[in-house]
C-alpha positions in Angstrom: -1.4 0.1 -18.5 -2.2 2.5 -15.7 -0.6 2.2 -12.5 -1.3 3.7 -8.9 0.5 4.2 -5.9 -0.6 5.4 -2.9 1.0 6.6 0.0 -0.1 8.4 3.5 0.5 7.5 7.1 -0.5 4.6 9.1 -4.7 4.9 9.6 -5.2 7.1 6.7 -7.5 4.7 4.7 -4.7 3.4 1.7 -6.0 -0.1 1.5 -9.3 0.9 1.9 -9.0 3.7 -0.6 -7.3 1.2 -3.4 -10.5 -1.7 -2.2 -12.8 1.7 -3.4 -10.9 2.6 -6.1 -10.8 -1.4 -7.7 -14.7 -1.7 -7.3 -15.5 1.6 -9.1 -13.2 0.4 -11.8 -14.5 -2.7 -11.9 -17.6 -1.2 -12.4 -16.9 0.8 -15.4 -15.5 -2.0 -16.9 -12.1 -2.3 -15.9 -9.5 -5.0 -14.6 -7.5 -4.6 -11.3 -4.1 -5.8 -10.1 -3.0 -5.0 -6.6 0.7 -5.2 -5.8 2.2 -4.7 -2.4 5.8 -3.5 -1.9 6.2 -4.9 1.4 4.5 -8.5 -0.1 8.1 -9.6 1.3 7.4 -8.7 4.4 4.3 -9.6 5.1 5.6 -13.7 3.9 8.3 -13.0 6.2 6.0 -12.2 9.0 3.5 -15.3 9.0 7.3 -17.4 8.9 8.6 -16.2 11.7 5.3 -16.3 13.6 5.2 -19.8 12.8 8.7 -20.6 13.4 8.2 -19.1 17.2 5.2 -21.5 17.5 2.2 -19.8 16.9 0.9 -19.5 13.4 -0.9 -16.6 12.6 -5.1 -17.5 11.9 -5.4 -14.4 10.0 -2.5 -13.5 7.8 -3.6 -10.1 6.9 -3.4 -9.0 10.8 0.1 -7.0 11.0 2.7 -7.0 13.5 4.0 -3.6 12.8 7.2 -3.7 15.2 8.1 -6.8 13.4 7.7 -5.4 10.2 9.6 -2.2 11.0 12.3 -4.7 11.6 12.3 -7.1 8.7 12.2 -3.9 6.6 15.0 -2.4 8.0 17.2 -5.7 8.0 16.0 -6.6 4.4 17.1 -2.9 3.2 19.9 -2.7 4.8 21.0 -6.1 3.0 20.2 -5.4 0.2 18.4 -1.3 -0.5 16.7 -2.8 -3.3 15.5 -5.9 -1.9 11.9 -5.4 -1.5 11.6 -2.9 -4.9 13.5 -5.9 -6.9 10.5 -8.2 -5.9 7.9 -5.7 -6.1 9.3 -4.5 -9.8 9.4 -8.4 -10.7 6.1 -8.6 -9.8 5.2 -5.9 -11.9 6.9 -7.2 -15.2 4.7 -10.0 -14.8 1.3 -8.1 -14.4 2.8 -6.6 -17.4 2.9 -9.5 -19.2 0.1 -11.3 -18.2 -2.9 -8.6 -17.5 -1.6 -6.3 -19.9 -5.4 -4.4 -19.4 -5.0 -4.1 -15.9 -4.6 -1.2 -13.9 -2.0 -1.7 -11.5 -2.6 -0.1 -7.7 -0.1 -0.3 -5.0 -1.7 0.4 -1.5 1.6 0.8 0.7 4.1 2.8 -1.0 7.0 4.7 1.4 9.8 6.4 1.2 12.5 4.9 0.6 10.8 3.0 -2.0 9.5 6.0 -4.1 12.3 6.3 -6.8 11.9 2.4 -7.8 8.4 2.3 -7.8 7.8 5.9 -9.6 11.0 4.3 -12.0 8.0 1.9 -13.3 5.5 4.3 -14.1 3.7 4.6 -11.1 1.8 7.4 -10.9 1.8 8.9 -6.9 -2.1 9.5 -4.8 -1.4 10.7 -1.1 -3.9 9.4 1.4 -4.2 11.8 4.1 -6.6 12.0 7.3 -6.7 13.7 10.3 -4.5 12.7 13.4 -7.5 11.8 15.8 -9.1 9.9 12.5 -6.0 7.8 11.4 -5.5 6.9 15.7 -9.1 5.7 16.0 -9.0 3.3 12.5 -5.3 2.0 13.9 -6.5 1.0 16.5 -10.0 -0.7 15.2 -7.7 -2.7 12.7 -6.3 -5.5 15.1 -3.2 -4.7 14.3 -0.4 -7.5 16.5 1.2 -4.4 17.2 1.5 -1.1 16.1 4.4 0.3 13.8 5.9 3.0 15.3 5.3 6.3 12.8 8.4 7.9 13.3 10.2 4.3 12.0 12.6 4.7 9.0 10.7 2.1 7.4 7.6 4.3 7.5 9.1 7.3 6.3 6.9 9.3 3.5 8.2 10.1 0.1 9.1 13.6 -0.2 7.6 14.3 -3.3 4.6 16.0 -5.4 1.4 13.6 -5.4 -0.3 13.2 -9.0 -3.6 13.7 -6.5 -4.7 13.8 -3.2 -7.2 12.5 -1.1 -8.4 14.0 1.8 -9.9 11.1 4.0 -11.8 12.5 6.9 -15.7 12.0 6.1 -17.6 9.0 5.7 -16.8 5.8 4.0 -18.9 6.9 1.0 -17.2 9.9 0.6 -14.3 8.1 0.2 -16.1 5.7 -2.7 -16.8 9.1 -4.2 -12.9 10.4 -4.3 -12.5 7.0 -5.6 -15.1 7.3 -8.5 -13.7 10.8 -9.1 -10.2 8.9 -9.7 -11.1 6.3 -11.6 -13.0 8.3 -14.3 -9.6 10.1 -14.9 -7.7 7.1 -15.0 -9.9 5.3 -17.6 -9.8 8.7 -19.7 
């Protein structure tokens, strides 16, 4: 089993990247398992929008202030609290889609050393300032995370690849037809 994370700061294109990357695997015959670290979070979020009284419509729209906070407070709990889920999550892929390749679109920092621990291999997502502004703030985010956030810290480490994500959307689709014929090799 093949496994993907991918890393990069806010606006860089990572979930659009891995969305690439699944179809042109898909494509070539392949099957596809996303898993999120911060899938914690992200349950925590539409809770606590519900419990102040207005549910979210769209639960994929990101309140990234919140978030910065419920990742902090869940890490400083427990460090391991989201990578215990995330790696639980992972055993189960294991067992159940043993085919699939596994991708992880929002890998940080702090979280690197767990999720590497599993096999993971590391693709930074980069893109120009001016780029990654204008795609944060076409994505309706709630609010904005604040880049310089703990919680949003990059790993310090040596990417398996890179992606430089600056041109059009179909460039892109071709990084991500370049890096899927190495992973099925």
């Amino acid at each position: 089993m093949s496994k993907i994370a991918l890393y990069g700061k806010p606006g860089a294109g990572k979930s659009t990247f891995a969305s690439l990357l699944a179809d042109e695997l898909v494509k070539a015959g392949g099957e596809v398992a996303t898993v999120k670290v911060a899938a914690p979070l992200y349950q925590l979020q539409l809770i606590v929008y519900e419990m102040a009284g207005v549910p979210l419509v769209d639960p994929t729209r990101q309140d990234g202030r919140l978030l910065n906070f419920l990742g902090t407070e869940m890490r400083r709990i427990n460090p391991r609290s989201l990578t215990d889920v995330f790696a639980a999550r992972v055993q189960e892929l294991e067992r159940t889609r043993p085919e699939a390749l596994l991708v992880c679109d929002d890998l940080r920092g702090p979280d690197v050393d767990a999720v590497t621990a599993l096999g993971f291999r590391l693709v930074e997502i980069s893109a120009p300032a001016e780029v990654r502004a204008l795609r944060k703030a076409g994505r309706g985010d709630l609010t904005a995370g604040d880049e310089q956030h703990p919680t949003e810290a990059q790993p310090l480490v040596d990417a398996w690849r890179r992606v430089r994500n600056a041109g059009s959307l179909e460039d892109l689709r071709g990084e991500a037809a370049l890096l899927a014929g190495q992973v099925l090799r």
